[in-house]
N, C-alpha and C positions, 0 to 999 in steps of 0.2 A: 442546288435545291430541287432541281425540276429531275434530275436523277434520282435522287431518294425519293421523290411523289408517284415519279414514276415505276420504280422499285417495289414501294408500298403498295401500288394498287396491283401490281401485278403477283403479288404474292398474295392478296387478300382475293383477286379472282381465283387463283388457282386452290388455294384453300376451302372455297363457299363451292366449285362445280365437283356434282357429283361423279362418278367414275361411269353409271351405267346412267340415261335418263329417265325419267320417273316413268312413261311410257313403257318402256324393256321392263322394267321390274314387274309393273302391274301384268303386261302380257304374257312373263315367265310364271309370274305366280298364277295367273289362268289356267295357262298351259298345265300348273302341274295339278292344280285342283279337278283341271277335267280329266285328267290321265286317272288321278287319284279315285275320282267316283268311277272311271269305267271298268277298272280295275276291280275293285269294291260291286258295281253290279256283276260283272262275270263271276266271281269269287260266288258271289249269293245266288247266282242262276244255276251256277255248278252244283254248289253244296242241296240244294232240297232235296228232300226224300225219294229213295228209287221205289217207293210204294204207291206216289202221284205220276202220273204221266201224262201228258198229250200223243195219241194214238189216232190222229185223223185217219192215216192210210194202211193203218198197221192192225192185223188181224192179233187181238192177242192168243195164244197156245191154248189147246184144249178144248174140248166137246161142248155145246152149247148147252146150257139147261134149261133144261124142258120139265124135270120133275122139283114141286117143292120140297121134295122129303130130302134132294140134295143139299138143302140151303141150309136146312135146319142145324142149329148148335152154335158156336161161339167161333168168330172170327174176326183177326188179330190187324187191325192195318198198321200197327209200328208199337213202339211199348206203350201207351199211354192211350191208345183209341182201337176201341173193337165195337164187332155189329154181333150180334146175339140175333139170330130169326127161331123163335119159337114155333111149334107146333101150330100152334093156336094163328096163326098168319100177322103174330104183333111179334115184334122187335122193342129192341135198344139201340141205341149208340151210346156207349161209353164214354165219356173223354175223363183226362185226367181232372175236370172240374168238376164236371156234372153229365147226367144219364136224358139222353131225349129218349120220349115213346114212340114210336111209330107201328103203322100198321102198313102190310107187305099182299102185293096179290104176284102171281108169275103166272103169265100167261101169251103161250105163245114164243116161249125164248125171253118176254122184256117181263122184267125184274120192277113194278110197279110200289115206289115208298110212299107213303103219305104222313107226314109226321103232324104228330097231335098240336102242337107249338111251335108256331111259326115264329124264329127268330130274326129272318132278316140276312145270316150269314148265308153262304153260298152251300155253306159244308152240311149247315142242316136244314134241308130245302126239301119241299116234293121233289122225286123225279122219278122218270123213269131208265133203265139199266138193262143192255146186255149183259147176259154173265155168261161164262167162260168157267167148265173148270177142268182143272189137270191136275186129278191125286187130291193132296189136301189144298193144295195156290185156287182160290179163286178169285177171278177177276171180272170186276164188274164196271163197263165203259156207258157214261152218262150220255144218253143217244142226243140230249140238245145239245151239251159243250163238247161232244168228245173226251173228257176227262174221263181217266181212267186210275183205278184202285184197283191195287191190289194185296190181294188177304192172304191171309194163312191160318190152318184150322186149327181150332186150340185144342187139346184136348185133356 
């Protein structure tokens, strides 16, 4: 009898223990969740728009502008968002939702926006801008973040 009890328990340990311990599992599943999201931010850091940049050290191409009558007309920063600089020293921004006002002074090389409606977002903000241009590509780099846009002229 003390052989069948002993039988009995030892098939009911080997039954009830797990093959991995609950530790390795929790740790593998870690491991792949952070693999997962690093994966997943590079993927999203790759993919954005070649029309945003960070241009700290990087001169972008082309002649500085110095005249507003350069700026003036409709310009394209991707399909869904452009900057329109009228005559008159006011703008738009375009987006696929809705249109901000802005008003525009250039002087000096910096590209001065002041927009009517202050929202809050980054993208429609005062600032002030280097512009750059080469042909119809102009590019215009935000002198406080270094962010840089760049356009293309619609016509």
């Amino acid at each position: 009898m003390d052989m069948e009890q002993n039988t009995a328990l030892s098939g009911s340990e080997v039954a009830s223990k797990p093959r991995f311990p609950k530790y390795r599992v929790v740790m593998i599943l870690c491991a792949a969740v952070f693999v997962l999201s690093a994966v997943g931010l590079t993927v999203s850091l790759a993919s954005q728009s070649d029309n945003t940049e960070n241009t700290k050290n990087n001169k972008p191409s082309g002649d500085a502008v110095t005249d507003v009558k350069k700026l003036q007309g409709s310009w394209a920063a991707d399909d869904v968002t452009s900057y329109v600089f009228n005559d008159g020293k006011s703008g738009k921004l375009k987006t696929a939702v809705r249109e901000y006002d802005f008003d525009y002074t250039l002087q000096n090389g910096t590209l001065h926006v002041d927009f009517a409606e202050q929202t809050g977002s980054a993208s429609v903000s005062d600032a002030d801008y280097t512009c750059y241009l080469d042909g119809d590509k102009l590019t215009i780099s935000d002198n406080e973040t270094d962010r840089t846009y760049k356009l293309t002229r619609q016509k």
